[in-house]
C-alpha positions as CSV (number, residue, x, y, z in Angstrom):
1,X,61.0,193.7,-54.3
2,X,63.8,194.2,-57.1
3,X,62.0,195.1,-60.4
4,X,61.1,192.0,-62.0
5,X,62.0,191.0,-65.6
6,X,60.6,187.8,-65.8
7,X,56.8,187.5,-65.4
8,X,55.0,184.2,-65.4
9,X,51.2,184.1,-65.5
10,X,48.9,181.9,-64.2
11,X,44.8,182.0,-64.1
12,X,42.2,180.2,-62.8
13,X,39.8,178.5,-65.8
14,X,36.8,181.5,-65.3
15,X,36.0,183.3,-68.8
16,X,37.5,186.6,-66.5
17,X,40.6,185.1,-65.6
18,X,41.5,183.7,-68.9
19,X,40.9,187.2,-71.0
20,X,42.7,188.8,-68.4
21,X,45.5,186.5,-68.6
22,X,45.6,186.7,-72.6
23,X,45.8,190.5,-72.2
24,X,48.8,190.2,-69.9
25,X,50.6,187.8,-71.7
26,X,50.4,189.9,-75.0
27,X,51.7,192.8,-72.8
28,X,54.3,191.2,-71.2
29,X,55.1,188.0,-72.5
30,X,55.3,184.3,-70.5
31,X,58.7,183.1,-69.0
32,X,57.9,179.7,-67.5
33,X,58.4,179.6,-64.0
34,X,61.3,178.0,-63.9
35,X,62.9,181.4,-65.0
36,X,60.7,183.3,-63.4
37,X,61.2,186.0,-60.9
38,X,57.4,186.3,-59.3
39,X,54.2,185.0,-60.4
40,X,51.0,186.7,-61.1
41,X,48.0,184.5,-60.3
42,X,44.8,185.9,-62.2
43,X,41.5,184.5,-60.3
44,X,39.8,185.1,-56.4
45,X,41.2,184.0,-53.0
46,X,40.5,180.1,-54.2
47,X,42.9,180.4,-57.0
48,X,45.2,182.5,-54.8
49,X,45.5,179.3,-52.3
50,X,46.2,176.6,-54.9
51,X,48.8,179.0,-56.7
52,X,50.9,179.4,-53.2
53,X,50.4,175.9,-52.6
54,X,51.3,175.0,-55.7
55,X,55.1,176.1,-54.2
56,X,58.2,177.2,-56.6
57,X,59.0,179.7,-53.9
58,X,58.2,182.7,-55.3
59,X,56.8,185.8,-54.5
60,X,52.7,185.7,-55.4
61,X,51.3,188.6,-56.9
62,X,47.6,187.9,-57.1
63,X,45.1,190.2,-59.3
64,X,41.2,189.7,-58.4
65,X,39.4,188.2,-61.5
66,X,37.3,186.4,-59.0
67,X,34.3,187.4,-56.2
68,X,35.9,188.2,-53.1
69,X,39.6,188.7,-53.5
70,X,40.8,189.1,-49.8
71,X,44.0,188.1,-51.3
72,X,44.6,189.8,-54.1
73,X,44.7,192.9,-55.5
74,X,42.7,195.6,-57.9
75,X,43.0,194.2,-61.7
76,X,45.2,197.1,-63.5
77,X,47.1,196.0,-67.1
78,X,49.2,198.7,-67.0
79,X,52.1,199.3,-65.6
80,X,52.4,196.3,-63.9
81,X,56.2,196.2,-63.5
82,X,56.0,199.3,-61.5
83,X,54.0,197.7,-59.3
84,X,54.8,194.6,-59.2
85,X,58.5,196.6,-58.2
86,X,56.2,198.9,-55.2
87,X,54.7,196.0,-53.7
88,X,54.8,195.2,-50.1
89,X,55.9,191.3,-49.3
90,X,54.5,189.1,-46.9
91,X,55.2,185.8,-45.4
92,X,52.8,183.1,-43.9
93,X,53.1,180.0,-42.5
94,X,51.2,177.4,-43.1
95,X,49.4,175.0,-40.7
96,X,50.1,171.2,-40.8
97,X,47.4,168.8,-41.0
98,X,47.8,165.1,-39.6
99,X,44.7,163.0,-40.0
100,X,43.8,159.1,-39.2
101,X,41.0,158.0,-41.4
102,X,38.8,155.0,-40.5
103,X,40.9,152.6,-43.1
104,X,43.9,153.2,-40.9
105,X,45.6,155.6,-43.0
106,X,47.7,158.8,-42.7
107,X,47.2,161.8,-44.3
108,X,49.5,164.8,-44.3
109,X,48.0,168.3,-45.8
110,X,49.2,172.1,-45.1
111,X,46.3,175.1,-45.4
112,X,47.8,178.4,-45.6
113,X,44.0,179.8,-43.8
114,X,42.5,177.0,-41.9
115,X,42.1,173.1,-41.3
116,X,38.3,172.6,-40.5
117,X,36.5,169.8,-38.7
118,X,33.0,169.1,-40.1
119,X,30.0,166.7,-40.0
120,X,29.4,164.9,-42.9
121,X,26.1,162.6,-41.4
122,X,22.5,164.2,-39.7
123,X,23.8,164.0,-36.2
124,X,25.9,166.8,-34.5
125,X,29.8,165.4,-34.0
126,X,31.9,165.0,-30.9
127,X,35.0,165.9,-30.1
128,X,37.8,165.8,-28.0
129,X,40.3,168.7,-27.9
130,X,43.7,168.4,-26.6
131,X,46.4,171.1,-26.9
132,X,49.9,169.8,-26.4
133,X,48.9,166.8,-25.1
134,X,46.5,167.7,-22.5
135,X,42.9,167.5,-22.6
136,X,41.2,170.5,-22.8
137,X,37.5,170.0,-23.4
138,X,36.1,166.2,-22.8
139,X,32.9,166.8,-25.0
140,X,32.4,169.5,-28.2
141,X,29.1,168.8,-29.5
142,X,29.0,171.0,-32.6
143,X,28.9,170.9,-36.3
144,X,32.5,171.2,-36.5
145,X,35.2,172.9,-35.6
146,X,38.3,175.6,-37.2
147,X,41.5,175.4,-36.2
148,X,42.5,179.3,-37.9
149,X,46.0,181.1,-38.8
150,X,46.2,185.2,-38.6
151,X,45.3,185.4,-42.7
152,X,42.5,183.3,-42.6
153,X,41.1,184.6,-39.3
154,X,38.8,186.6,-41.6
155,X,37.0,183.7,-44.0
156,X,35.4,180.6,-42.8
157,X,36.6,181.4,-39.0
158,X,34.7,184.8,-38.8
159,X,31.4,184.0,-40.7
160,X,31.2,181.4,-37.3
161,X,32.2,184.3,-34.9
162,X,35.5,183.6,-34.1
163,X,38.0,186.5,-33.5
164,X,39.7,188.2,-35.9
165,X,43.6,187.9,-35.9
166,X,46.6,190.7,-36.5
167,X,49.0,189.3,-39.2
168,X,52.0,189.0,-38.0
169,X,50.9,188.0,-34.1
170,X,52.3,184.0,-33.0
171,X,48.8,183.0,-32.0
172,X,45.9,180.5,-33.6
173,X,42.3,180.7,-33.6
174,X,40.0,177.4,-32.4
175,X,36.5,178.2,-33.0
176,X,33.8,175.6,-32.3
177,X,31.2,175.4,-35.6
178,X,27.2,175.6,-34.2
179,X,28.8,174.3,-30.6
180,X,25.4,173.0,-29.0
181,X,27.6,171.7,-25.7
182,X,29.2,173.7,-23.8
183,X,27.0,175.8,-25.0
184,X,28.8,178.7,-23.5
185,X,32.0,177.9,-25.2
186,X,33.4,180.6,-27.1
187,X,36.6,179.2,-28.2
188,X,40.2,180.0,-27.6
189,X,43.3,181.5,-28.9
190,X,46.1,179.4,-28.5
191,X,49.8,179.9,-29.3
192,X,51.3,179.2,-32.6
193,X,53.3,177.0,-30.7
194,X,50.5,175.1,-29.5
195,X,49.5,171.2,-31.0
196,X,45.7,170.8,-31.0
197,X,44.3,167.3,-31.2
198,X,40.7,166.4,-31.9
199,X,39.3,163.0,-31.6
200,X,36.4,161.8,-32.8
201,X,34.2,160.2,-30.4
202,X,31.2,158.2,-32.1
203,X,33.0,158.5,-35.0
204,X,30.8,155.4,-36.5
205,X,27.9,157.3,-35.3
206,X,28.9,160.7,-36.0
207,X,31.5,160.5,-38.9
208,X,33.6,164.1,-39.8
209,X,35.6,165.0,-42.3
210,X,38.6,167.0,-42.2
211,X,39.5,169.8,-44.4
212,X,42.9,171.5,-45.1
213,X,41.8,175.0,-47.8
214,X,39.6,172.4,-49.5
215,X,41.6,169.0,-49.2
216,X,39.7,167.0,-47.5
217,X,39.6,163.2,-45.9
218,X,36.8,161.5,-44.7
219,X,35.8,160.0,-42.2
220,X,38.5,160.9,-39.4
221,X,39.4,159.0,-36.3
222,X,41.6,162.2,-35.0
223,X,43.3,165.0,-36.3
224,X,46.3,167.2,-35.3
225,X,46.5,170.5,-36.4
226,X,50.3,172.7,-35.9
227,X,51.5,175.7,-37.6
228,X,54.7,175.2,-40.0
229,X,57.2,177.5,-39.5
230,X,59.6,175.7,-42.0
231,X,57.3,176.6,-44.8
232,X,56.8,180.4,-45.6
233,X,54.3,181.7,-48.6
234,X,55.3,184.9,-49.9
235,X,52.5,187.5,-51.2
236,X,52.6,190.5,-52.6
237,X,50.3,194.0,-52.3
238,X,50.3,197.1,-53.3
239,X,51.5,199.5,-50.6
240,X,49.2,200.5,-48.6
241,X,46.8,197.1,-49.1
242,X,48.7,194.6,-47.6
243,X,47.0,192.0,-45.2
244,X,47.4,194.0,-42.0
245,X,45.4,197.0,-43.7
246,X,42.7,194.4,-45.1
247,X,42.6,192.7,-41.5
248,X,41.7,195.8,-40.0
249,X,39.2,197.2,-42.5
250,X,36.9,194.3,-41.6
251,X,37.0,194.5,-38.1
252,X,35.4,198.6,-39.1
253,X,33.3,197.1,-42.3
C-alpha cells in the first residue's frame, strides 16, 4: 500500500495490548478512523476478527499482543510506517449466516473463518445437509458441524481434521464435529458457490446452536451457510508472512 500518514489504533482490553497501544500512540499519534488511512489492531486472532468486522473498510494491520496470532503479525514499535508501506494486502470474503431459531426468528450474521453447528444438550444432534437445494446426507449424528472458508481452514476446522485450504482457492470446507453416523464420513469440499443447509431434526430433543466467529443463536431450527462475495476484508502482512505462507507452514508444522 501507499505510505500511510494517518494511523488509527485500536487494542483489545489485555494489560499487553493496552501498553502496546500507549507506546504506539505516543510514537505516532491517533487520527480517528474516520481520517484514517489503515488501522492497526493490537491483540490475538480474536481481536483481529471483531476489528474486520467492525467494517470502515480499511486495510487491517494486526500486531500479535495476544496467544496465537495466525492473523497478525510480530509486535515491532519501530518503524512501523515502513512497514505498514511493505506490507502485502489481502482480501477475504466472508461467509453469510441465515439462521431460524425456535421463537420463529431470523438471524443474519457474517464470520470471516467459520459458521459452526454445535450441541448445546447431553445428546449427540442431527442434521440434515443440503447443498443447493439438494439433500446430501439424510442423517449427521455428530456433535456439530463447520461450515469453513480458505483463512479459517486452519482453526476450529483443523483441530476436528478437516482439510486445510489454499487462500485464494473458490472452494469451502464442511467438516462434521465427533460424526458418530456415518461413521465413515469425512466431509466434503464444496464450491464457494455452493448453499449448504442444515436442519435440525430432534431439534426439541437435540437443540444446537449456531455460531458465526463467536455470534451465536440458540437453539436453531435450520441454518444456511453462503460465502459473500459482496463483502471483502482487507489484511495486511509483512512480505513474506502473508496467509498463503502461514497456510502452508502448518500443513509442514
Amino acid at each position: 500500500m501507499n505510505r500511510p500518514n494517518h494511523i488509527h489504533f485500536t487494542a483489545s482490553g489485555s494489560e499487553t495490548a493496552q501498553a502496546a497501544f500507549a507506546e504506539l500512540v505516543a510514537l505516532y499519534g491517533q487520527v480517528p478512523i474516520g481520517a484514517a488511512d489503515v488501522i492497526v489492531a493490537l491483540g490475538g486472532d480474536g481481536f483481529m476478527l471483531q476489528t474486520l468486522h467492525a467494517g470502515a473498510g480499511l486495510p487491517v494491520y494486526g500486531m500479535n499482543r495476544g496467544s496465537v496470532g495466525f492473523m497478525m503479525n510480530d509486535y515491532v514499535a519501530e518503524d512501523l510506517p515502513a512497514r505498514l508501506a511493505a506490507a502485502e494486502e489481502a482480501e477475504i470474503n466472508p461467509l453469510a449466516m441465515r439462521a431460524q431459531t425456535a421463537d420463529g426468528a431470523i438471524h443474519e450474521a457474517l464470520a470471516i473463518n467459520e459458521v459452526s453447528l454445535l450441541r448445546v444438550g447431553p445428546q449427540a444432534a442431527k442434521l440434515r445437509i443440503s447443498v443447493n437445494g439438494r439433500v446430501r446426507l439424510e442423517e449427521l449424528v455428530c456433535d456439530g458441524a463447520i461450515v469453513s472458508t480458505p483463512a479459517g481452514s486452519t482453526a476450529y476446522n483443523y483441530s476436528v481434521h478437516g482439510p486445510i485450504l489454499p487462500i485464494g482457492s473458490d472452494v469451502l470446507a464442511l467438516t462434521g464435529i465427533a460424526s458418530f453416523r456415518p461413521r465413515r464420513w469425512q466431509g466434503a469440499i464444496l464450491p464457494s458457490s455452493a448453499l449448504v443447509r442444515f436442519d435440525v431434526l430432534e431439534a426439541d430433543k437435540r437443540p444446537v446452536m449456531a455460531d458465526a466467529d463467536s455470534r451465536s443463536v440458540k437453539p436453531v431450527l435450520w441454518v444456511e451457510v453462503r460465502s459473500e462475495p459482496g463483502v471483502a476484508h482487507r489484511i495486511l502482512f509483512d512480505p513474506g508472512h502473508g496467509l498463503e505462507e502461514r497456510l502452508m507452514r502448518e500443513q509442514f508444522a
